[in-house]
C-alpha positions in Angstrom: 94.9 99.0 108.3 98.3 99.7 107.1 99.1 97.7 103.4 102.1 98.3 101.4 101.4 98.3 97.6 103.3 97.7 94.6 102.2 100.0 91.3 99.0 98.6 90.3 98.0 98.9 93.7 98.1 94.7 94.7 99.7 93.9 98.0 102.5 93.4 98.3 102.4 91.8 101.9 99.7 91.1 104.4 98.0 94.4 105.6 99.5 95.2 109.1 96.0 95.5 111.4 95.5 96.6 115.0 99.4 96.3 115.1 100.1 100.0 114.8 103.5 99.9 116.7 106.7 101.4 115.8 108.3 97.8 115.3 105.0 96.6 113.8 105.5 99.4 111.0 109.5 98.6 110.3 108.7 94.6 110.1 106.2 95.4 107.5 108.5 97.7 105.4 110.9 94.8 105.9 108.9 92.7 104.5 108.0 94.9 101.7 111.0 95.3 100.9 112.6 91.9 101.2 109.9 90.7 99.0 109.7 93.6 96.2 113.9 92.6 95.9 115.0 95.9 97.0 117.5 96.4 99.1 116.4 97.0 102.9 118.6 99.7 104.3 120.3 99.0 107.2 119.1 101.5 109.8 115.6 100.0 109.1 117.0 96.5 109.9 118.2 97.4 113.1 115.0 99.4 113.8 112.6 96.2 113.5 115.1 94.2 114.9 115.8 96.1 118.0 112.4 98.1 118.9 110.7 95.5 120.2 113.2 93.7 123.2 111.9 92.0 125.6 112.1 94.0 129.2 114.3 91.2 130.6 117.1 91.7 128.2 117.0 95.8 129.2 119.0 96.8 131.8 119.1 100.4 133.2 121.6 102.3 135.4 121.4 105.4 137.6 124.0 107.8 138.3 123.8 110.3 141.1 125.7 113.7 140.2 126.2 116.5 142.7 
């Protein structure tokens, strides 16, 4: 179990369980964040946003060199 904290040791959020992911992580310090009022930096944003897509929206190409 993963829980974010504030200073006299209360959660701040719901504990993250069984959900030890790298998006699972980054929502939760979202969420920390978001509801502490600090700011959430930007490159964590995109990391919970974007970890986690679908593999119908990915698309991969291979390039032959010789």
């Amino acid at each position: 179990m993963v829980r974010c904290v504030d200073e006299r040791r209360r959660n701040v959020t719901a504990p993250l369980v069984r959900a030890w992911s790298v998006h699972g992580l980054a929502d939760l310090l979202v969420r920390a964040l978001t509801r502490t009022g600090r700011a959430v930096p930007a490159w964590l944003r995109l990391l919970a946003e974007n970890v986690d897509v679908p593999a119908r929206h990915v698309e991969s190409a291979i390039f032959g060199m010789s």
